[in-house]
TORMARNU-658145 format. One line per 2 residues: number of its first residue (from 1); for each residue y, x, z of C-alpha. Coordinates in steps of 0.5 Angstrom, whole numbers. Example, Ala and Ser with C-alpha at 12.3 -4.5 7.8 and 13.67 -1.06 7.14 Angstrom:
<rs>
1> -9:25:16 ~ -2:27:14
</rs>
This chain:
<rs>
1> 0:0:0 ~ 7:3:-2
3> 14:0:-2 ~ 17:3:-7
5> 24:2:-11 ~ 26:5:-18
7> 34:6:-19 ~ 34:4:-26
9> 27:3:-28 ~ 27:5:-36
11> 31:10:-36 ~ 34:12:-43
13> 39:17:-46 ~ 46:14:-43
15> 42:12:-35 ~ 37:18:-35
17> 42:22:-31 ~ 42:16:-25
19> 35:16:-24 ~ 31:15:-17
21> 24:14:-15 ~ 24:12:-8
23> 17:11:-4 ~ 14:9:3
25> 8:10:3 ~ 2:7:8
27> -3:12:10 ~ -8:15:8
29> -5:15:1 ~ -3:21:0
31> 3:25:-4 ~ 3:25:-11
33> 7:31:-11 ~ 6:32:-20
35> 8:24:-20 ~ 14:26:-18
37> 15:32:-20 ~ 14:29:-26
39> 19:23:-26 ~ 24:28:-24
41> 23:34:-30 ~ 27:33:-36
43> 28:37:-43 ~ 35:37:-42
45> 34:40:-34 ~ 34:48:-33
47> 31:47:-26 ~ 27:42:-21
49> 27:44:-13 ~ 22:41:-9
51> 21:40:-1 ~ 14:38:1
53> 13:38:9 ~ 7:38:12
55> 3:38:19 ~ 3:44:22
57> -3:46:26 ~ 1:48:33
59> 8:46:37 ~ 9:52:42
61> 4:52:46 ~ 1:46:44
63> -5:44:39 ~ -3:39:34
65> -8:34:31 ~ -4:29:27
67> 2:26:26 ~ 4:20:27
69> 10:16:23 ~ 12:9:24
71> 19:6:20 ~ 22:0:19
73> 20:0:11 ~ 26:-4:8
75> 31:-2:12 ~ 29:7:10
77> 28:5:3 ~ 36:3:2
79> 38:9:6 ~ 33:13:1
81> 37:10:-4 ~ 43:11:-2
83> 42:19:-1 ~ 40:18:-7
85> 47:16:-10 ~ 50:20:-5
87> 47:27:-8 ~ 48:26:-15
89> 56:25:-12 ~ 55:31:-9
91> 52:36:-14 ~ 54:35:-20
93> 48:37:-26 ~ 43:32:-22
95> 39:29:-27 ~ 34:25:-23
97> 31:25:-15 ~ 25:23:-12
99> 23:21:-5 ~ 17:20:-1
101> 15:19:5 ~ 8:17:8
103> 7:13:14 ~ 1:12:19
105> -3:18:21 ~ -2:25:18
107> -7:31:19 ~ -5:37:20
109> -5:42:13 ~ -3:34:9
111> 5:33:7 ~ 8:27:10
113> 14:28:6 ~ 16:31:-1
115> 23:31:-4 ~ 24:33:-12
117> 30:34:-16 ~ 32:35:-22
119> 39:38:-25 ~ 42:42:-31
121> 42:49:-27 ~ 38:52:-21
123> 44:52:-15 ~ 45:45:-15
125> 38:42:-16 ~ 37:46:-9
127> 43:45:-6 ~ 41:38:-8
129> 34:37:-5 ~ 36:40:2
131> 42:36:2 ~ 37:30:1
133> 31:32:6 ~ 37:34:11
135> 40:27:10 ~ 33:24:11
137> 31:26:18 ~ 38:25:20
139> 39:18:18 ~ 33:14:15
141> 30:10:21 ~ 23:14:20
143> 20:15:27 ~ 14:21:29
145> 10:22:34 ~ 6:29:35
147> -1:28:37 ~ -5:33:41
149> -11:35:44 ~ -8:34:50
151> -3:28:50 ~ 3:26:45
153> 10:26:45 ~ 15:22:41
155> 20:27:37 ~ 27:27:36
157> 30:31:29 ~ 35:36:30
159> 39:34:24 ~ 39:26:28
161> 42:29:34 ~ 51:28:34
163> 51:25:27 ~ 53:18:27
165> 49:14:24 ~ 51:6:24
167> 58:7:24 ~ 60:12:18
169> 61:13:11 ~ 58:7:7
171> 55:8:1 ~ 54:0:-4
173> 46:0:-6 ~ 45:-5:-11
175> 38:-8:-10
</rs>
């Protein structure tokens, strides 16, 4: 099960450049990483960066199992949009931009998140990708908790902490 929501759907030569791929993805659906990779790539693109986080076996001390996301679907599918819209403001060359992101359970070594961007030269798709993951943990209602050998905790992102999320600048998302 996926929520998933196209920015202009079939794209041609004059909407290609503010094309989206958003999906929220119901565990045990793995990340496609060639599915968006390949929505983002464009012959007229010098360049395509990708973030792909994964679960990683320790946290300080501790041995890590899994983790776990939970979300408010609806709600984080308009913020990723509106992410979305605002990197390709930001950086100008984007082309186009997909974004995923599981929920329910992820095993330590599987990707929860995958972020792709396409864009004329190098510097802005980067640039691009880690405004959009940096923007992603900091404002979109995704949720997780780390689960250990020994117990669990819910975990706050750094990039959450002192930014102002319900009151600040809006961005219109069409729907």
């Amino acid at each position: 099960m996926s929520t998933s929501d196209i920015l202009n759907p079939a794209p041609t030569a004059t909407s290609a450049a503010t094309s989206s791929l958003v999906e929220i993805l119901e565990s045990p659906t793995p990340l496609q990483t060639a599915k968006y990779t390949d929505f983002v790539r464009d012959s007229s693109c010098g360049a395509i960066a990708t973030f792909e986080g994964t679960t990683r076996d320790t946290f300080g001390e501790k041995h890590v199992v899994s983790l776990q996301y939970e979300s408010y679907a609806p709600m984080a599918v308009r913020q990723l949009k509106s992410i979305c819209i605002a990197a390709k403001n930001a950086h100008s060359g984007v082309h186009r931009i997909a974004v995923a992101h599981r929920l329910g359970t992820v095993g330590v070594g599987e990707g929860s998140v995958f972020v792709a961007v396409s864009s004329i030269h190098r510097a802005e798709a980067l640039d691009a990708c880690r405004y959009v993951i940096d923007e992603l943990k900091a404002t979109v209602p995704i949720w997780k908790k780390e689960v250990y050998d020994n117990g669990e905790v819910w975990k706050e992102n750094t990039e959450f902490v002192g930014k102002k999320v319900c009151c600040g600048h809006k961005v219109k998302v069409e729907d």
